[in-house]
C-alpha positions as CSV (number, residue, x, y, z in Angstrom):
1,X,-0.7,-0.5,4.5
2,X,2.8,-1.9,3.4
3,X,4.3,-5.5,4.6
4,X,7.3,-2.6,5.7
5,X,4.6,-0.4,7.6
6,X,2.7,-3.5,9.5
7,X,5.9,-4.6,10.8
8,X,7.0,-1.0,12.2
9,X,3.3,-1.2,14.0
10,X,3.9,-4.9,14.8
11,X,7.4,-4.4,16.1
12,X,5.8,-0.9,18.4
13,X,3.2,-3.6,20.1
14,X,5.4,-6.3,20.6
15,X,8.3,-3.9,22.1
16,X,5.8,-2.4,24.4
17,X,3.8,-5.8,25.5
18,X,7.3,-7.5,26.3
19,X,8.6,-4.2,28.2
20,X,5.4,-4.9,30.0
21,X,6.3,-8.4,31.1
22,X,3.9,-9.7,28.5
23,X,5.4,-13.6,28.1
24,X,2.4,-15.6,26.6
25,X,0.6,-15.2,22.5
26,X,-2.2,-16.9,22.6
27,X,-3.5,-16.6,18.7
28,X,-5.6,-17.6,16.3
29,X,-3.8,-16.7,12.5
30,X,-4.9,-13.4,11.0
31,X,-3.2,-10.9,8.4
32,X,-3.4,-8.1,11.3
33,X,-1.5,-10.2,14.0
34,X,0.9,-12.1,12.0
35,X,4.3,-9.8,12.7
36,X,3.1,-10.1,16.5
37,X,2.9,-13.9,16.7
38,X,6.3,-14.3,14.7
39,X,7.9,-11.6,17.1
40,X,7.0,-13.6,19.9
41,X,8.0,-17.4,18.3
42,X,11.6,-16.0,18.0
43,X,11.6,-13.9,21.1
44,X,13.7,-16.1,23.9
45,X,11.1,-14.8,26.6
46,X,8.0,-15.1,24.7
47,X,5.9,-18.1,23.8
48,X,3.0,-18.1,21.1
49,X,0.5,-20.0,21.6
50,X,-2.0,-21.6,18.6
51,X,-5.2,-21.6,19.8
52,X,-8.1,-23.8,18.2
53,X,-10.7,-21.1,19.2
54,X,-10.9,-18.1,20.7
55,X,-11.9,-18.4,24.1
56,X,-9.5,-21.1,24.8
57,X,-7.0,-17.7,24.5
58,X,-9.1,-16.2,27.7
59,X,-9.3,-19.5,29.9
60,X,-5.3,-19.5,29.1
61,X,-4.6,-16.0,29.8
62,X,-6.4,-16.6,32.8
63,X,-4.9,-19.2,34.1
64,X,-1.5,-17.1,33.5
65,X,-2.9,-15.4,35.9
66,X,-2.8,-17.8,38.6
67,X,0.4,-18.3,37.9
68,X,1.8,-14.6,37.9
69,X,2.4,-14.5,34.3
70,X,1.1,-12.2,31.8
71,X,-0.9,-13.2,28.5
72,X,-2.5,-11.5,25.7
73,X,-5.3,-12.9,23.2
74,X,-4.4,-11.7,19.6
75,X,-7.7,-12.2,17.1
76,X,-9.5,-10.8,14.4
77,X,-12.8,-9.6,14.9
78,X,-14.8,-12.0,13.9
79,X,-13.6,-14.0,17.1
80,X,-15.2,-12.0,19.5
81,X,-18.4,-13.7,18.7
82,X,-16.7,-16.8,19.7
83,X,-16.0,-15.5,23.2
84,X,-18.8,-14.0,25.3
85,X,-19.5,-16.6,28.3
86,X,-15.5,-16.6,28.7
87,X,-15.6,-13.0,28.7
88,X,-17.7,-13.2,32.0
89,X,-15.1,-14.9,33.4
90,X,-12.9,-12.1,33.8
91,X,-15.6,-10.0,35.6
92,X,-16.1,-13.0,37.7
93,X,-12.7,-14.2,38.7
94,X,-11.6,-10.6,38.4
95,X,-8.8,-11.7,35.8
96,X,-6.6,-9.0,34.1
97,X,-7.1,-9.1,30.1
98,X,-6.0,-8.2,27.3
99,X,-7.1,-9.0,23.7
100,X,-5.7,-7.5,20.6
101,X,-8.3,-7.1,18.0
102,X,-7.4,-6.5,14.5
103,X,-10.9,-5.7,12.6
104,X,-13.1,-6.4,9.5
105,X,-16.1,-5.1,9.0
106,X,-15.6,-2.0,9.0
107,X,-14.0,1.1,7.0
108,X,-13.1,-0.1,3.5
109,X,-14.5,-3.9,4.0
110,X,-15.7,-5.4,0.4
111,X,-16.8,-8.8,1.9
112,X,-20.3,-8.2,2.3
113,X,-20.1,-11.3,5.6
114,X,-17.6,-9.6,7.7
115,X,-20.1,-6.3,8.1
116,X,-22.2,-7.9,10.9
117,X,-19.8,-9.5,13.4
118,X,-17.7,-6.3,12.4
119,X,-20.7,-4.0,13.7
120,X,-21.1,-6.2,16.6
121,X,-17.6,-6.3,18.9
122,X,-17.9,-3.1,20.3
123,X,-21.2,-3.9,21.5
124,X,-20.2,-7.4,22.5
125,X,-17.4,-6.6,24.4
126,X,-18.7,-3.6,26.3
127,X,-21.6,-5.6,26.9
128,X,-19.1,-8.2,28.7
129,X,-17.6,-5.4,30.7
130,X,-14.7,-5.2,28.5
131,X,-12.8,-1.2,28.2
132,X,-12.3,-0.7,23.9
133,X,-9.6,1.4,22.8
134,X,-9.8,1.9,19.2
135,X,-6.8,2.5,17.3
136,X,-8.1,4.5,13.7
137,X,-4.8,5.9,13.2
138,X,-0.8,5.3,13.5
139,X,-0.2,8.4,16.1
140,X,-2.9,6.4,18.0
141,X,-1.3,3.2,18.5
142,X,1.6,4.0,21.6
143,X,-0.7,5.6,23.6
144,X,-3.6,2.9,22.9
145,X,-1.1,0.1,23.5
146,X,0.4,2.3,26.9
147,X,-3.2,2.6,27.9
148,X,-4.5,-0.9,27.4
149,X,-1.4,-2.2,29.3
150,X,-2.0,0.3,32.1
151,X,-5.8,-0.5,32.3
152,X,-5.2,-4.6,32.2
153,X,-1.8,-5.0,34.0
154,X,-1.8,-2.0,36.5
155,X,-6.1,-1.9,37.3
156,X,-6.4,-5.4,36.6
157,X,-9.4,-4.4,34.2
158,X,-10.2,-6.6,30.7
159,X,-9.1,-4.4,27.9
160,X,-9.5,-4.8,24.1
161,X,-7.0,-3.1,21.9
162,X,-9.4,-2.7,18.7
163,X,-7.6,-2.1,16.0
164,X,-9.1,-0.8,12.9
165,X,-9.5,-1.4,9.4
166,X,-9.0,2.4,8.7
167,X,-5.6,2.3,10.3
168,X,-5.1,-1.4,8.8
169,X,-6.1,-1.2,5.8
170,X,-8.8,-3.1,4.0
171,X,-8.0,-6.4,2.0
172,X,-8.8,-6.6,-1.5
173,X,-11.2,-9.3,-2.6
């Protein structure tokens, strides 16, 4: 995938989480969610938020919540592992969520140590009561991203937009 082609995506996600009234990034850095979280430091009614670990991004999205604001987590994959006892809190407190997921470990992966925390977020988050959507491939992406945002926003469900290393693209090691 081109610099050009993950901004195009980027750009799709960001248009269609602020249409949503999506306000507050919470992020840890990652190749996949780095047009997102720069979308949303210039944007005047969006605010990025650097996270020091993952599940800070779900107590903080939570606690949007309260407040009638709308939040999304944006992480690779290899943060899900970080997150599983926050992840009950949304079952719990019957918090909205949203997490974007951008993955390694999977299709095209040449690091031999992403492979088992890649096998394991589906798993982990359905195990937490978390819907996946899993975007593979670029017609995919509007309706996943329409769908998440329905299923977080509108049903008040916890929702993880997976997104793939096939539709990604696999970095070169």
């Amino acid at each position: 995938m081109t610099t050009r082609d993950r901004h195009l995506w980027s750009k799709l996600v960001f248009d269609k989480l602020v249409e949503a009234d999506v306000s507050l990034f919470s992020y840890i850095p990652d190749f996949g969610n780095t047009d997102i979280i720069k979308m949303a430091e210039a944007h005047n009614k969006t605010q990025a938020v650097l996270l020091s670990s993952e599940e800070e991004g779900v107590a903080i999205c939570a606690g949007a919540d309260l407040v009638g604001k709308r939040g999304v987590v944006c992480m690779q994959s290899s943060g899900v592992g970080n997150c599983p006892n926050f992840l009950s809190l949304i079952k719990g407190g019957n918090f909205p969520m949203l997490l974007i997921v951008t993955m390694r470990g999977d299709y095209g992966e040449e690091n031999h140590w992403q492979y088992p925390m890649g096998q394991a977020v589906k798993p982990i988050l359905e195990a937490m009561g978390i819907l996946v959507f899993q975007v593979d491939r670029e017609d995919e992406l509007e309706h996943a991203i329409e769908a998440s945002l329905s299923a977080a926003f509108t049903a008040g469900e916890g929702v993880a937009l997976v997104i793939s290393q096939k539709f990604l693209g696999a970095k070169a090691f």
